[in-house]
C-alpha positions as a Markdown table, in Angstrom:
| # | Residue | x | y | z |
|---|---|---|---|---|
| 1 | Unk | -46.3 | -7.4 | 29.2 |
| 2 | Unk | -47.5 | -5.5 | 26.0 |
| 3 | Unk | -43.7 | -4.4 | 24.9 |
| 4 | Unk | -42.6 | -8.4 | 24.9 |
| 5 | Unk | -45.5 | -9.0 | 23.1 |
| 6 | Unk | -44.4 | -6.2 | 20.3 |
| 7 | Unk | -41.0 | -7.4 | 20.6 |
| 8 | Unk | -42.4 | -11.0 | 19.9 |
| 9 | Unk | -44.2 | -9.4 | 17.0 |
| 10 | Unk | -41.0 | -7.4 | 16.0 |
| 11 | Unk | -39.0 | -10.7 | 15.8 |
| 12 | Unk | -41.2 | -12.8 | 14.0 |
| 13 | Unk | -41.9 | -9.9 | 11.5 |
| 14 | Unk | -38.1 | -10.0 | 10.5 |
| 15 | Unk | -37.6 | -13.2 | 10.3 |
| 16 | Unk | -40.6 | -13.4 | 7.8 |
| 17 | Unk | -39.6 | -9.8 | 5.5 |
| 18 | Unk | -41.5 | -7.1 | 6.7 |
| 19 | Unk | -40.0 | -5.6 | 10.1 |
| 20 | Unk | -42.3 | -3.4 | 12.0 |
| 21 | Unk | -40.2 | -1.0 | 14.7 |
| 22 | Unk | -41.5 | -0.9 | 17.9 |
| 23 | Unk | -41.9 | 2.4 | 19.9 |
| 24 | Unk | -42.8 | 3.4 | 23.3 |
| 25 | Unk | -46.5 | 1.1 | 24.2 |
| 26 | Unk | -47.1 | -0.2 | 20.7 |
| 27 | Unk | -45.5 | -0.7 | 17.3 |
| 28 | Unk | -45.0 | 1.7 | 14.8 |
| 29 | Unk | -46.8 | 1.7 | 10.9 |
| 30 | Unk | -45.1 | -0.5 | 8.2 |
| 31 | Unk | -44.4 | 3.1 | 6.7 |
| 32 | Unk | -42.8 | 4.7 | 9.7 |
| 33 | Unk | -41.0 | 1.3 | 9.7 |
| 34 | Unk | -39.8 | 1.6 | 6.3 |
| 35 | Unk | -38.9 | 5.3 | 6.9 |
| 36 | Unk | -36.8 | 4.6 | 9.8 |
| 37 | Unk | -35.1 | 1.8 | 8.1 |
| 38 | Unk | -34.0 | 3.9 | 4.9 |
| 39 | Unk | -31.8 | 5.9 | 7.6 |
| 40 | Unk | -29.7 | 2.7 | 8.7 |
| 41 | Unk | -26.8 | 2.9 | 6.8 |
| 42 | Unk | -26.4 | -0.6 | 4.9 |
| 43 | Unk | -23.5 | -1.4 | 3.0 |
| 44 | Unk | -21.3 | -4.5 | 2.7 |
| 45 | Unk | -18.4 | -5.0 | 0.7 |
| 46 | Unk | -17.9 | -8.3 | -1.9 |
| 47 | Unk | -15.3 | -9.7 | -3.7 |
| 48 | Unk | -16.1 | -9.6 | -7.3 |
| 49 | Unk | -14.1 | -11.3 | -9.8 |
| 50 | Unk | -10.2 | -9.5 | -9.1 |
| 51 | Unk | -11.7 | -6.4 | -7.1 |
| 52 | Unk | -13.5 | -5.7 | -3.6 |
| 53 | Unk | -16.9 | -3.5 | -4.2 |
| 54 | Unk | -18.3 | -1.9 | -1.2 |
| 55 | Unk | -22.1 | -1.6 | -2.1 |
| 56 | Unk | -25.0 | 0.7 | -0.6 |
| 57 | Unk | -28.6 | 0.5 | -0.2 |
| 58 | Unk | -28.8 | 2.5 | -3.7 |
| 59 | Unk | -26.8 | -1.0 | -5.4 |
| 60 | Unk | -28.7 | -3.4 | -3.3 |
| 61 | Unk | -32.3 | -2.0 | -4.5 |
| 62 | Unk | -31.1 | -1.9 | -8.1 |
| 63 | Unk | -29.8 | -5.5 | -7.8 |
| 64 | Unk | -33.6 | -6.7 | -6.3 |
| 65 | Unk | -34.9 | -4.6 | -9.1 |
| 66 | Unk | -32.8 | -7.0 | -12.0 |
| 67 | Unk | -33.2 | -10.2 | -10.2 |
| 68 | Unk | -37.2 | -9.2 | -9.7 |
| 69 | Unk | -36.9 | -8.1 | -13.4 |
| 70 | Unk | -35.4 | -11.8 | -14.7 |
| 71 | Unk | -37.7 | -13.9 | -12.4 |
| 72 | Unk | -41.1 | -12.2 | -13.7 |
| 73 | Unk | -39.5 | -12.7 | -17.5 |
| 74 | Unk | -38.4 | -16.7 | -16.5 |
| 75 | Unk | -41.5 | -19.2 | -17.1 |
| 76 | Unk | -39.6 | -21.7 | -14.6 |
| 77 | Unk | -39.0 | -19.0 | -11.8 |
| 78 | Unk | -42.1 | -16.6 | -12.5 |
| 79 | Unk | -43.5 | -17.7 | -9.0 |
| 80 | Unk | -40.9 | -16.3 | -6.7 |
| 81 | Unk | -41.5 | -12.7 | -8.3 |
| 82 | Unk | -44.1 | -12.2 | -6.5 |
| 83 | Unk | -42.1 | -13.0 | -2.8 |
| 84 | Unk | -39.4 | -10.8 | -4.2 |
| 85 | Unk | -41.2 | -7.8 | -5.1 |
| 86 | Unk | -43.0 | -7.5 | -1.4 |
| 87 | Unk | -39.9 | -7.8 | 0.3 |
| 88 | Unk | -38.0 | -5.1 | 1.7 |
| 89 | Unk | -34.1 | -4.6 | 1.8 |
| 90 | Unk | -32.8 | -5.3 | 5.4 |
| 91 | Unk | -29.3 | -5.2 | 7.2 |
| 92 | Unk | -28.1 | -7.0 | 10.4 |
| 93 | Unk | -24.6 | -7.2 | 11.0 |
| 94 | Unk | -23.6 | -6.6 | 7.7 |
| 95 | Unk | -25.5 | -9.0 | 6.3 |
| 96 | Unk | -28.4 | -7.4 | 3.9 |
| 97 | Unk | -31.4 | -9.1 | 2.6 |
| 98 | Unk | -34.4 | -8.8 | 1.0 |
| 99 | Unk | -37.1 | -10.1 | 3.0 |
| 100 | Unk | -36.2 | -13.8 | 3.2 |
| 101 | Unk | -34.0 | -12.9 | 0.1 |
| 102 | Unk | -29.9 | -12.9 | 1.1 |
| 103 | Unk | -26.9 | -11.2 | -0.4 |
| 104 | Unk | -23.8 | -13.6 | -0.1 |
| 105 | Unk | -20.4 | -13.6 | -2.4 |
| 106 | Unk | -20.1 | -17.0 | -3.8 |
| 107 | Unk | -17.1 | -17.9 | -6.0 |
| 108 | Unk | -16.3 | -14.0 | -6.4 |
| 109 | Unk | -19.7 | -13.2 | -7.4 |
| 110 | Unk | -22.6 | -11.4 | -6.1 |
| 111 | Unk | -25.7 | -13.9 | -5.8 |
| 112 | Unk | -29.1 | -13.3 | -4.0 |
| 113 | Unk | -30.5 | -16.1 | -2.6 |
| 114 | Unk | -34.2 | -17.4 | -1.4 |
| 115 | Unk | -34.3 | -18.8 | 1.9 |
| 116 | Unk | -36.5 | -21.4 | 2.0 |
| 117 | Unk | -38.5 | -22.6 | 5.3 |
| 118 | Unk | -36.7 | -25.7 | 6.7 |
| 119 | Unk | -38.0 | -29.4 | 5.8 |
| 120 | Unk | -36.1 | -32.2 | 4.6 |
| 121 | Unk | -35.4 | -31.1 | 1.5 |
| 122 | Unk | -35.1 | -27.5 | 1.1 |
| 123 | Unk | -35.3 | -25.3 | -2.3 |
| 124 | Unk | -32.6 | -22.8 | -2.5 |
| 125 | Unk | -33.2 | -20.0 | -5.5 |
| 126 | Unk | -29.9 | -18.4 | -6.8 |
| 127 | Unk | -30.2 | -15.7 | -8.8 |
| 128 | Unk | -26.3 | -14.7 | -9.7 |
| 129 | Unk | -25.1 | -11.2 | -11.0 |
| 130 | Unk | -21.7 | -10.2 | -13.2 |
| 131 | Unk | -20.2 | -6.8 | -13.0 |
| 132 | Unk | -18.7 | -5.6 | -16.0 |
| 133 | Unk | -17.4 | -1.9 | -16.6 |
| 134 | Unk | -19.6 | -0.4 | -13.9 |
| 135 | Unk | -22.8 | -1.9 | -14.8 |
| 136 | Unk | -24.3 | -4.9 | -13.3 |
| 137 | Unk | -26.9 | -8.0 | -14.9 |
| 138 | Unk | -28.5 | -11.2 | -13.9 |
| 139 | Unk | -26.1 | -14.0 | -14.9 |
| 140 | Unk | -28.4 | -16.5 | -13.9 |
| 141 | Unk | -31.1 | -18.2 | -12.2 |
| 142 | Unk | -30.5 | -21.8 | -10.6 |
| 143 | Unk | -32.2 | -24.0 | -8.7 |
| 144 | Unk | -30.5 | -25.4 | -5.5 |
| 145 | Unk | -32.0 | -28.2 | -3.7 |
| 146 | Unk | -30.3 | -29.2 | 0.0 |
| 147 | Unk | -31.2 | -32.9 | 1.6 |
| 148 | Unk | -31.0 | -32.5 | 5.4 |
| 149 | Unk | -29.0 | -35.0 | 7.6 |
| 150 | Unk | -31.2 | -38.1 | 8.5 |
């Protein structure tokens, strides 16, 4: 009964940013957890304007880094630095995130967007990156707002 329980745990933890591994009776320390995770490999590959970039856990923290960066210096988006900085980069299936944070190619660009917890209307944060000659920036910070079927 005690390993569903973690598993339970495990699950939920995930889904909310900070996985916890679980081991043998009981779950491991978020810093054993974080250790174990920098061994995953995590890459994904994204079409960026005319070219396909694979990127690595090394690209993925520096992008969290410059969207952290730009939220804390925006007055309007100042409040999700905070979510963004605890969070901790994440892959499943090829799919890598940042706590609740998820990187997706939208319109040939790079974005990292906030998931937001469902309700009727639900706040999506966008923060958009450009590549240009190697180096990467913030683009941008929108705000998306999504009105669920009635």
């Amino acid at each position: 009964m005690r390993t569903s329980i973690a598993v339970v745990i495990c699950v939920s933890c995930i889904f909310l940013g900070n996985a916890i591994a679980v081991s043998g009776d009981g779950i491991a320390t978020q810093a054993e957890s974080s250790n174990q995770m920098e061994n995953v490999s995590m890459t994904a590959t994204f079409a960026v304007d005319d070219k396909e970039l694979t990127l690595g856990r090394e690209q993925f923290e520096a992008l969290r880094m410059l969207a952290l960066d730009s939220l804390t210096k925006s007055e309007r988006y100042r409040e999700f630095a905070p979510d963004l900085e605890r969070s901790h980069l994440w892959s499943m299936d090829g799919v890598v995130r940042a706590g609740r944070w998820l990187f997706e190619n939208r319109n040939r660009q790079v974005v990292l967007v906030m998931n937001p917890p469902r309700a009727p209307v639900m706040r999506f944060i966008v923060v958009r990156f450009a590549y240009d000659d190697g180096h990467w920036s913030v683009a941008g910070i929108s705000d998306e707002r999504v009105t669920g079927a009635r």
